[in-house]
C-alpha positions as CSV (number, residue, x, y, z in Angstrom):
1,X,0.0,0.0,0.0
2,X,1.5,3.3,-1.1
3,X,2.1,6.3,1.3
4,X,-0.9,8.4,-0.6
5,X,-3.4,5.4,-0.9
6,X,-2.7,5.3,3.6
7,X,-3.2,8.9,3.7
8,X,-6.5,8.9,1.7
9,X,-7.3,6.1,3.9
10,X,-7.2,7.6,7.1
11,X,-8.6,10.6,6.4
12,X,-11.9,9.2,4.4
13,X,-13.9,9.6,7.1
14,X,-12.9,12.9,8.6
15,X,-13.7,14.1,4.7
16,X,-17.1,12.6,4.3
17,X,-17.8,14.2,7.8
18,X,-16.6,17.7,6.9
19,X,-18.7,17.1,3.3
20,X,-21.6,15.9,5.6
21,X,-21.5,19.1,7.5
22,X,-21.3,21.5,4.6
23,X,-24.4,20.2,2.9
24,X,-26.1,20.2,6.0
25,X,-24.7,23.7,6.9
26,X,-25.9,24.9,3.5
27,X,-29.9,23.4,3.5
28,X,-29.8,24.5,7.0
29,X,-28.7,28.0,6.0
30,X,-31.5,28.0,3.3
31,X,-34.5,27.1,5.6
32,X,-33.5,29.8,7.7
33,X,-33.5,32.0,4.5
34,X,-36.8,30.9,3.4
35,X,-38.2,31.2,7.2
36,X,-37.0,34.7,7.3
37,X,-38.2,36.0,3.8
38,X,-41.7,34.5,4.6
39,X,-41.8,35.9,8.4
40,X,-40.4,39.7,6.7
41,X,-43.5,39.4,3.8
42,X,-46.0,38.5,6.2
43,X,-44.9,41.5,8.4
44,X,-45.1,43.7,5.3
45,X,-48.4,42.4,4.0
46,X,-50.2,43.0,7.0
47,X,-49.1,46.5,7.3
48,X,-50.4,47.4,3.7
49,X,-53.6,49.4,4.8
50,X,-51.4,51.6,7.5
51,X,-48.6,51.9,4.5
52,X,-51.3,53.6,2.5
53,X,-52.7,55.2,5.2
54,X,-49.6,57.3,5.6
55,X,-49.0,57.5,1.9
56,X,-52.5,59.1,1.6
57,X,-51.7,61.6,4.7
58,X,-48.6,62.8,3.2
59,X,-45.7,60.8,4.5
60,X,-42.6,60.4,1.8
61,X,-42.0,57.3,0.1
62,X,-38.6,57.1,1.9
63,X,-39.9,57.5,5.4
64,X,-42.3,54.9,4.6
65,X,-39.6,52.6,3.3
66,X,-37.3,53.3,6.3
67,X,-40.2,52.5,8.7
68,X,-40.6,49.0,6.9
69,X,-36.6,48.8,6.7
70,X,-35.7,49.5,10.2
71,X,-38.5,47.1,11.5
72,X,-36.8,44.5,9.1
73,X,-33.7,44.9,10.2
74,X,-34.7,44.7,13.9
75,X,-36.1,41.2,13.1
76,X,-33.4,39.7,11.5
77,X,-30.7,41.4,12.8
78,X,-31.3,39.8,16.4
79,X,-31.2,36.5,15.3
80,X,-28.0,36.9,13.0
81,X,-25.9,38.6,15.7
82,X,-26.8,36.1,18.2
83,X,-25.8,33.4,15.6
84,X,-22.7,35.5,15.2
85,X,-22.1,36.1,19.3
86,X,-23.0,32.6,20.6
87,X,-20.2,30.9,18.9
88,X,-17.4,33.6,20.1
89,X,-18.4,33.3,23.7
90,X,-18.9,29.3,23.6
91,X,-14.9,29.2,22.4
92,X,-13.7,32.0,25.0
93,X,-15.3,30.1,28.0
94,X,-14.4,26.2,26.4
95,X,-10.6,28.0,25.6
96,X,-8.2,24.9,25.3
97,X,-10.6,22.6,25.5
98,X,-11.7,23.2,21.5
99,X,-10.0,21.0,19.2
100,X,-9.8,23.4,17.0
101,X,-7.0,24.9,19.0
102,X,-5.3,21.8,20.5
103,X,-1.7,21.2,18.8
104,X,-1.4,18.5,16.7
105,X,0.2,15.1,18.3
C-alpha cells in the first residue's frame, strides 16, 4: 500500500464528515433563508392598509420605506448577531478545550 493510498485512507472519514457538514450547513442555511423572507412578507403584507394610510396623509416614500426597513432589520438582525455572538463566547469560555485549538500530536 503506497504512502498516498494510507493517507486517503485515514482521512476518508474525517472528509465525508466535513462534506456531511457542509451540505447540512448549507440546507440548514437555506431554511432559515426561506423562514426569514416569509416571516419579513408576512410582516409587510399586513401593514399594507397603515402603509397607505400614511401615503395618503402625506408621508414620503422614503420615510415609509425606512419605517418598513428598520423594523426588518430589527427582526433579522437579532437573530443573525446572536448566531454571530453565541459561537465567540462558547470558544472564550471552552478555551483549550476546543480541538480546533489543541496542537497537533
Amino acid at each position: 500500500m503506497t504512502q498516498r493510498a494510507q493517507f486517503d485512507e485515514s482521512y476518508s472519514q474525517a472528509r465525508l464528515f466535513g462534506r456531511l457538514s457542509i451540505f447540512f450547513g448549507v440546507i440548514a442555511v437555506l431554511l432559515v433563508a426561506t423562514g426569514l423572507y416569509g416571516t419579513l412578507a408576512y410582516r409587510v403584507d399586513r401593514r399594507t392598509s397603515e402603509i397607505g394610510v400614511r401615503m395618503a396623509l402625506g408621508a414620503q416614500h422614503g420615510q415609509v420605506l425606512w419605517l418598513i426597513l428598520r423594523e426588518s432589520l430589527l427582526v433579522s438582525g437579532a437573530p443573525f448577531s446572536l448566531a454571530f455572538l453565541l459561537p465567540l463566547l462558547a470558544h472564550a469560555s471552552c478555551g483549550p478545550c476546543s480541538l480546533a485549538s489543541s496542537p497537533a500530536i
